[in-house]
C-alpha positions as CSV (number, residue, x, y, z in Angstrom):
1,X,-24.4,-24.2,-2.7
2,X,-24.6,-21.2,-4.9
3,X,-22.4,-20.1,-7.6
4,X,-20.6,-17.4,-7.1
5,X,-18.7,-15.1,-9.7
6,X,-15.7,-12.8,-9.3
7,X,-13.2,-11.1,-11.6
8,X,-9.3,-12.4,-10.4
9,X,-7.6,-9.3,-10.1
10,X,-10.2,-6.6,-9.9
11,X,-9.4,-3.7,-8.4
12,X,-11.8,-1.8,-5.4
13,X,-10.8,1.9,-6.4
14,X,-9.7,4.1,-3.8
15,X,-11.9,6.6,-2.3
16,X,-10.9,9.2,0.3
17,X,-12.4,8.1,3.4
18,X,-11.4,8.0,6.8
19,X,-10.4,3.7,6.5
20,X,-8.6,4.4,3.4
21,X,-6.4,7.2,4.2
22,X,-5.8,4.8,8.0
23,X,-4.8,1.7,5.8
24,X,-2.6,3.8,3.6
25,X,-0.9,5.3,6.0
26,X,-0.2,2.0,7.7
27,X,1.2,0.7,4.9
28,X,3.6,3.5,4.4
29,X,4.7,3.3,7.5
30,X,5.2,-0.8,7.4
31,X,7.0,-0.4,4.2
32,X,9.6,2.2,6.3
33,X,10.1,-0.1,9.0
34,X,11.2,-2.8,6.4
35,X,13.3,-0.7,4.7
36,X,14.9,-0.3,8.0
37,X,15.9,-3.3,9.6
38,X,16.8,-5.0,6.7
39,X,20.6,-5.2,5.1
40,X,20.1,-5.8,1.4
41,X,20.3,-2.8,-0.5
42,X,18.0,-3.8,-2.8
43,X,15.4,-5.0,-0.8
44,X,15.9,-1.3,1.3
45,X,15.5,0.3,-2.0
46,X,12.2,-1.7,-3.5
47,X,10.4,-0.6,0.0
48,X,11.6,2.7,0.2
49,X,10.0,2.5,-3.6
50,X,6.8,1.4,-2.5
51,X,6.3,4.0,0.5
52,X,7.1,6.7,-1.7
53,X,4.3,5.1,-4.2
54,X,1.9,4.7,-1.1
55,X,2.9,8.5,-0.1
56,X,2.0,10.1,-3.2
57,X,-1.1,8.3,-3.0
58,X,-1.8,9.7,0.2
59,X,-1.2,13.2,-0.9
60,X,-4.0,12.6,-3.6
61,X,-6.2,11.1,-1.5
62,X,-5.8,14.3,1.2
């Protein structure tokens, strides 16, 4: 078996192709459907959060 070396935590850096901007988008729309059907105000707010993160990303990306 070989060894094999990665960095924990290293980061792929966005570019703006097609499979990006998809997975994006999907996760903007997941973090909306949580923030929806759930009743704590604080969890609604921390997705909310993260879509708007997720959307602003998007509007870079496009």
């Amino acid at each position: 078996m070989e060894n094999q070396y990665c960095k924990v935590g290293a980061v792929t850096p966005l570019t703006s192709n097609r499979q990006t901007i998809h997975l994006l988008e999907f996760q903007y729309q997941n973090f909306l459907d949580k923030a929806s059907t759930i009743n704590d105000a604080k969890l609604i707010e921390f997705f909310e959060s993260k879509a708007q993160k997720v959307q602003r990303i998007l509007e870079n990306l496009v």
